[in-house]
C-alpha positions in Angstrom: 120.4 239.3 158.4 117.0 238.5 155.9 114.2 238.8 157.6 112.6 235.6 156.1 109.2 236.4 156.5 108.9 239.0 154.7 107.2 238.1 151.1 109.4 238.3 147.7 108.3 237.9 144.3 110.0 236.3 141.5 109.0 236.7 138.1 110.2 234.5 135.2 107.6 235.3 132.9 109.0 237.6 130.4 111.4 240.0 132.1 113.1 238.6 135.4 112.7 240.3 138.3 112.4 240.1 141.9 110.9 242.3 144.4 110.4 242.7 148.0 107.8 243.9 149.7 106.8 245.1 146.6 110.3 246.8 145.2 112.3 245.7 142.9 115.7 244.7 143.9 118.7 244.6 141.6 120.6 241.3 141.4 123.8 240.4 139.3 123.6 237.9 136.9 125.4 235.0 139.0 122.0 235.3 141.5 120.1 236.1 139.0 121.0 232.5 137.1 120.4 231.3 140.1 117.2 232.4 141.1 115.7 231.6 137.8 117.0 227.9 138.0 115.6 227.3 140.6 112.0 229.1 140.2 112.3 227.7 136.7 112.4 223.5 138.3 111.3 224.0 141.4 111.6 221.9 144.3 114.8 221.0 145.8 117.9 220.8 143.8 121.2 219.3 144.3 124.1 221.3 144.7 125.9 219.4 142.5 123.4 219.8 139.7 122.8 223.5 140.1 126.8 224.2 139.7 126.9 221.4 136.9 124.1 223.1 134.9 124.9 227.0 135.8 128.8 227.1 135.8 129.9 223.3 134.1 132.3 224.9 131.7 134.5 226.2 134.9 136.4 223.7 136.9 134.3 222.5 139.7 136.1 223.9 142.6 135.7 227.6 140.7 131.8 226.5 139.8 131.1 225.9 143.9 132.8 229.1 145.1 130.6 230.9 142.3 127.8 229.0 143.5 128.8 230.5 147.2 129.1 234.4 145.9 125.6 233.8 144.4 124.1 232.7 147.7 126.0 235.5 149.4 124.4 237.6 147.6 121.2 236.5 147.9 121.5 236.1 151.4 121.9 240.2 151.7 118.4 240.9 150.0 115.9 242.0 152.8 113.7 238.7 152.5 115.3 235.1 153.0 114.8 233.4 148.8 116.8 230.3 149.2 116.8 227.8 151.6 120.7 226.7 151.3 121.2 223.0 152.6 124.4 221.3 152.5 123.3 219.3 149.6 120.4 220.8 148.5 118.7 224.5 147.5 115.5 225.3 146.8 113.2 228.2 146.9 111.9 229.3 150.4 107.8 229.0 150.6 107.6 232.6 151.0 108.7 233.7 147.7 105.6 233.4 144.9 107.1 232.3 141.8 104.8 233.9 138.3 105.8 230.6 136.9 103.9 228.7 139.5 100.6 230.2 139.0 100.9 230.2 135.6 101.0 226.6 135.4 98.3 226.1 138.3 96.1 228.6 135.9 96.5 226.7 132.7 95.8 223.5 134.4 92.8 224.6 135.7 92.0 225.1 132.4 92.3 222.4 130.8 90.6 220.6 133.6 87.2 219.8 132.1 85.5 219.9 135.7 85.9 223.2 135.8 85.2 224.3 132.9 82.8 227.0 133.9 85.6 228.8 135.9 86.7 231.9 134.3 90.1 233.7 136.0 90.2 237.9 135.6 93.3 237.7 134.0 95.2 235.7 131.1 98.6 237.5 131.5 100.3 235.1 132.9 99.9 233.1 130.0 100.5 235.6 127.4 104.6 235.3 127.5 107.4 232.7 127.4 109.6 231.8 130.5 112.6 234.6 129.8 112.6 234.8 126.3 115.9 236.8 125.8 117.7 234.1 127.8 120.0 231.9 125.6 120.7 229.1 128.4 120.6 225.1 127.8 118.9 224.4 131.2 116.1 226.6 129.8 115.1 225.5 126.7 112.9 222.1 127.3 110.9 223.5 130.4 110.3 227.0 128.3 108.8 225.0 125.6 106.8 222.8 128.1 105.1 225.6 129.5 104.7 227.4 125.9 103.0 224.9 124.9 101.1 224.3 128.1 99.8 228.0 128.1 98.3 228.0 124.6 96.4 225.0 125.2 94.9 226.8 128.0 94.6 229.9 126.1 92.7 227.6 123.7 90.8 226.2 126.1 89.8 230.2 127.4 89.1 231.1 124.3 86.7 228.2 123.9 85.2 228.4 127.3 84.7 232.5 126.9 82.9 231.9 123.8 81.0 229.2 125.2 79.8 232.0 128.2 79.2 234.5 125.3 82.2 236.7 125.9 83.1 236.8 122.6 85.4 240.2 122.8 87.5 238.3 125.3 87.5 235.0 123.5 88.7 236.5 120.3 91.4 238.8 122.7 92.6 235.4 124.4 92.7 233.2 121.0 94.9 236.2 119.4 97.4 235.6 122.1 97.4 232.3 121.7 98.5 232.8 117.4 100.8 235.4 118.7 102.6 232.7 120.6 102.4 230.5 117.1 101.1 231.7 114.3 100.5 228.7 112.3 98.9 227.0 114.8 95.3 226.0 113.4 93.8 225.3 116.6 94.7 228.3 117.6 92.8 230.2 114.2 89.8 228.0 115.4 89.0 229.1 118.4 89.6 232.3 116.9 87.0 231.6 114.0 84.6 229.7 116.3 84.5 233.0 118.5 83.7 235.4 115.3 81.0 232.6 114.2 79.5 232.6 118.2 78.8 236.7 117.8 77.3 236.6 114.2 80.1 237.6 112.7 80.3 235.1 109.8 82.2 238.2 107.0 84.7 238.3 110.2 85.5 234.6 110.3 85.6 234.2 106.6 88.3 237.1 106.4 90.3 235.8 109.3 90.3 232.0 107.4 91.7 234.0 104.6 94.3 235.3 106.7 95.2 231.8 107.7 94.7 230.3 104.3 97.7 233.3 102.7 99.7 232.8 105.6 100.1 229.0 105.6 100.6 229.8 102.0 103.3 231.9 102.3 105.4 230.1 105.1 104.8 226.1 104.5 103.1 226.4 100.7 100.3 224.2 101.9 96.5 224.6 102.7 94.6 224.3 105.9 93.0 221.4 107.1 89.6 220.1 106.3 88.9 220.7 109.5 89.2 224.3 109.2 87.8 225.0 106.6 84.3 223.2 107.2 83.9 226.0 110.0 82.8 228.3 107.2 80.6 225.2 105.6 76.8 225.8 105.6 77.1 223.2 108.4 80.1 223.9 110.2 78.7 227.4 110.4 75.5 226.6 111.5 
């Protein structure tokens, strides 16, 4: 039987995986689903909806009894994950989801009364909710929390600058044009870090950068906005 105390961890942020007191514990992909629905909503969910959304192309008798090998399997791990009701399954309180503090960290961040917290790390916002994934239930809340984390890299970046870390500012607003490239706001905080440290030559090549690349993919220049950073006054 799990011993459901004992703390799990389920990531969801890039790679899945779960572990166990710290080890990693290998899953088949019916659990694995599964897990990831679940840690992916949150909250209780309806049986009904999780075999609907996981296994709807199957007749429903075969999608519950699919539904019953994943639990079954689950259920042998040394840590209780899933709290199985007869109507509903969610997540047990024990397990700590990456996806969780992810979104507590970027809203934090773009909470303006705290704007003078800084957290140690910005990994969890650095990747996309199981990018190799190709599954419809996936797709809107991936692109909620993509979008979620680089508005709080955005606001990092802004907020290191601001506290004169302007190493980690420019580190956090790369991440955020690595999770869209185009993204001007993104190349702002960027620019508006480079301008912080003195580095006017810096921003002027990395507007450059932006100004070829916009170019290249859309055939369109930047803003006005953008480009008054690198104005006598927008520099100042």
């Amino acid at each position: 039987m799990a011993a459901v105390n004992q703390m799990a961890d389920l990531h969801v942020i890039g790679a899945f995986e779960v572990l166990v007191a710290g080890v990693p514990v290998a899953l088949p992909a019916g659990p694995r689903r599964l897990l990831a629905y679940l840690a992916v909503n949150g909250g209780a969910q309806r049986r009904d909806a999780v075999t609907g959304q996981l296994w709807g192309w199957v007749p429903q008798a075969q999608a519950r009894a699919r539904l019953r090998t994943a639990l079954w399997r689950i259920g042998q791990l040394p840590a209780g994950l899933v709290r199985s009701g007869r109507d509903e399954l969610q997540l047990r309180p024990s397990v700590r989801v990456d996806l969780a503090e992810s979104a507590g960290l970027a809203r934090g961040l773009l909470d303006p009364s705290g704007r003078d917290r800084l957290p140690d790390s910005a990994d969890l916002l650095t990747d996309d909710i199981l990018p190799g994934w190709d599954e419809d239930w996936l797709q809107l809340e991936r692109e909620r929390h993509r979008q979620l984390r680089i508005h709080a890299l955005e606001a990092l970046s802004r907020r290191l600058t601001a506290a004169g870390r302007f190493g980690a500012a420019i580190d956090v607003a790369y991440r955020a044009i690595a999770a869209e490239p185009l993204r001007e706001s993104a190349w702002c905080a960027l620019i508006r870090a480079h301008l912080a440290e003195g580095n006017r030559s810096v921003a002027s090549h990395q507007l450059g950068e932006y100004r070829r690349l916009l170019a290249d993919e859309l055939g369109v220049d930047p803003s006005e906005t953008i480009e008054a950073l690198l104005s006598p006054a927008g520099g100042a």
